[in-house]
C-alpha positions as CSV (number, residue, x, y, z in Angstrom):
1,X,77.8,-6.9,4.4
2,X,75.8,-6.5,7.9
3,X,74.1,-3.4,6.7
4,X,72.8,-5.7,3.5
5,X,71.6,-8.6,5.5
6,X,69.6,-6.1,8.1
7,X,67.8,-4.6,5.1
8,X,67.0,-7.9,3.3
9,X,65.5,-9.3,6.8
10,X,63.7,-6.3,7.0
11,X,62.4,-6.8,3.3
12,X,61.8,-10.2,4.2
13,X,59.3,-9.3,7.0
14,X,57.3,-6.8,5.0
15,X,57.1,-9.1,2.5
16,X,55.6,-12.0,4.6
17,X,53.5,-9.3,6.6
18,X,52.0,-8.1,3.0
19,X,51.0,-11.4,2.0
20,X,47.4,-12.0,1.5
21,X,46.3,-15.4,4.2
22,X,42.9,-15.4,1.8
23,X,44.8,-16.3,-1.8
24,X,44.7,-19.8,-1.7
25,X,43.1,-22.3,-3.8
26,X,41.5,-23.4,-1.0
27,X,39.6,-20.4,0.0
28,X,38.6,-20.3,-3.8
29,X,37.0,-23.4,-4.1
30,X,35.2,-23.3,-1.0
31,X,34.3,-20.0,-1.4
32,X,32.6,-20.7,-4.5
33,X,31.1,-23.9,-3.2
34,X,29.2,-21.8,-0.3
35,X,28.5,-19.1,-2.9
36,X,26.8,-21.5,-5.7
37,X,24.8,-22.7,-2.3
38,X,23.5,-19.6,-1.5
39,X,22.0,-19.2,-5.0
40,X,19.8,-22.8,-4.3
41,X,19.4,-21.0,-1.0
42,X,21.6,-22.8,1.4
43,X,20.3,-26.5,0.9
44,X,23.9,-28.1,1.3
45,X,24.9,-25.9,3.7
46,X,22.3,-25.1,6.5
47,X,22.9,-27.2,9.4
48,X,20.8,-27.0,12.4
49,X,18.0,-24.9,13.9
50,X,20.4,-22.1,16.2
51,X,18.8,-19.9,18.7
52,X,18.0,-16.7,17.2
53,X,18.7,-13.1,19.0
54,X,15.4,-11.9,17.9
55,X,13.2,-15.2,16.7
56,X,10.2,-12.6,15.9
57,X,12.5,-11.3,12.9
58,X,14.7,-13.9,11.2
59,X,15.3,-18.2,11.9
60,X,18.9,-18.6,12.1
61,X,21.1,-21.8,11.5
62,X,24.1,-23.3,11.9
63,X,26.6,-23.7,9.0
64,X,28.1,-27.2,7.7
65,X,30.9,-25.0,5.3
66,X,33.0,-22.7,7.3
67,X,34.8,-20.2,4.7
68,X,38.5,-20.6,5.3
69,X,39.6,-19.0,7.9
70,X,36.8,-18.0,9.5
71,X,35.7,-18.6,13.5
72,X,32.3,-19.2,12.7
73,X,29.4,-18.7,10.8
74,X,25.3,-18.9,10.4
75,X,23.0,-18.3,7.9
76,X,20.4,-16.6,8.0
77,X,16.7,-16.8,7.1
78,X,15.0,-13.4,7.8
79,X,11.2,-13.1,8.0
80,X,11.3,-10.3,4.7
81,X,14.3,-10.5,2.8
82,X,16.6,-13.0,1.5
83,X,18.2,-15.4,3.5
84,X,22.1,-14.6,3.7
85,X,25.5,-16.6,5.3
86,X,27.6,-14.4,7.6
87,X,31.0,-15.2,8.6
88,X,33.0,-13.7,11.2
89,X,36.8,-14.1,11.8
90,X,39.3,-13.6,14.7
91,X,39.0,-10.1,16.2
92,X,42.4,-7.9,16.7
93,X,42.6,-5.5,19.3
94,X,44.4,-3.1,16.3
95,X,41.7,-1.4,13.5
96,X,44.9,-1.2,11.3
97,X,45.2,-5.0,11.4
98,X,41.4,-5.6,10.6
99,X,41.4,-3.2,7.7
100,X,44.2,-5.2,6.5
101,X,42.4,-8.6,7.0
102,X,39.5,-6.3,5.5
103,X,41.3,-5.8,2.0
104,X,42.3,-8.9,1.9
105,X,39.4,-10.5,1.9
106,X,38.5,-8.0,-1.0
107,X,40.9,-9.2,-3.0
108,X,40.1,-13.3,-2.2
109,X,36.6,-12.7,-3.6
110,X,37.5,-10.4,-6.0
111,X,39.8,-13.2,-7.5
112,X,37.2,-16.3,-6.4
113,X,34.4,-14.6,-7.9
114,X,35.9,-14.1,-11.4
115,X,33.9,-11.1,-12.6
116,X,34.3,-7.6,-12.1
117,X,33.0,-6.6,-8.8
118,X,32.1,-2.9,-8.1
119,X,31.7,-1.8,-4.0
120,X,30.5,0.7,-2.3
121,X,31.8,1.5,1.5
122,X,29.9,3.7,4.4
123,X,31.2,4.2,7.8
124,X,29.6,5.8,10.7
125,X,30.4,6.3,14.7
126,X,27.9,5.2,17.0
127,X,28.8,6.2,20.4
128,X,32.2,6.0,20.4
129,X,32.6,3.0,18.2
130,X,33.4,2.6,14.6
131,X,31.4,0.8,12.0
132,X,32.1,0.3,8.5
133,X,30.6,-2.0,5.9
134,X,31.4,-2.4,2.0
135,X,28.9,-3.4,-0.3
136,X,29.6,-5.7,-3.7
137,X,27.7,-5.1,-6.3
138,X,27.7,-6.4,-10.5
139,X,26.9,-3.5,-11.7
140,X,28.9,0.1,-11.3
141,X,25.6,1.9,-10.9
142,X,23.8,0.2,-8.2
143,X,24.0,1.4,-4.0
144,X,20.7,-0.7,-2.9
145,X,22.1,-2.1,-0.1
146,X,19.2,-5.0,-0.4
147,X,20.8,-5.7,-3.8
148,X,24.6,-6.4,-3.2
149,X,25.5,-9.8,-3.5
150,X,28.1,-9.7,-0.8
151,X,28.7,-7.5,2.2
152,X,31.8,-7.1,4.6
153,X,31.9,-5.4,7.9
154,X,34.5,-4.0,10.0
155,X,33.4,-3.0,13.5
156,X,34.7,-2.1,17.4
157,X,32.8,-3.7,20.0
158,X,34.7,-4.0,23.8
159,X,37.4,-3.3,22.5
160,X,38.5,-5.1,20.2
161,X,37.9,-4.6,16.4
162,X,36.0,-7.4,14.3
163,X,35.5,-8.5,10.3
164,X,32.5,-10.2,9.1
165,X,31.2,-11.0,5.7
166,X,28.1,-11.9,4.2
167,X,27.1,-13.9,1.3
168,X,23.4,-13.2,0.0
169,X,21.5,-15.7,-1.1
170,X,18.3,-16.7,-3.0
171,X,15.1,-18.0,-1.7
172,X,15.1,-22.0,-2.0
């Protein structure tokens, strides 16, 4: 009887490990909140004037709608190009547990989004340190990266190993 109740509590934990923390109704709606946003280009959700790394190249701002889960947030405006939202969540000192939180996400927006979503993933080292980013797309064909409606990032920075994603917008 002992040897049962060991493997159902070790069942039980991979089971509650597996589960996704994205599928929820509430990352849905506010997902597709922030995404039907982007489209008017970010009126509802641009909050105020942030100081930009590089002010010469893009204005940044502050976000009002913080996608579930996420740490933090800003969109965008850059000075060619359209203006995009970037999330970033908590960073994990384990690449295993990021490319975990990394397919999870996937399948959030996958489900949020409700049309078939096709991606295509690069990743490179840069001295030392890994970077990886998947590109969505509505069509199977296309790889512009200035074309995909949504990108996710993975990458390593002193370290510790972070997740980011992006929702592109339109011009308002």
């Amino acid at each position: 009887m002992k040897k049962w109740l060991t493997i159902a509590g070790i069942l039980a934990f991979i089971f509650a490990r597996a589960q996704n923390e994205f599928a929820a109704t509430a990352f849905y709606n506010e997902f597709n909140k922030i995404y039907s946003d982007a489209q008017n280009g970010f009126l509802t959700n641009k909050g105020r004037i942030k100081e930009a790394a590089f002010p010469e190249l893009a204005t940044e701002y502050a976000v009002k709608l913080l996608l579930p889960l996420a740490d933090s947030g800003k969109i965008v405006y850059p000075l060619s190009g359209m203006p995009y939202v970037i999330y970033f969540f908590e960073p994990a000192k384990s690449r295993l547990k990021i490319d975990q939180r990394g397919l999870n996400l996937r399948e959030a927006i996958v489900i949020a989004f409700g049309k078939p979503l096709f991606t295509r993933t690069e990743a490179f080292l840069q001295n030392d340190r890994l970077f990886s980013s998947t590109f969505y797309y509505l069509n199977a064909g296309d790889d512009n990266k200035k074309t995909a409606i949504f990108k996710s990032s993975i990458y390593q920075q002193d370290g510790l190993y972070y997740l980011a994603f992006e929702i592109r917008g339109k011009a308002p």
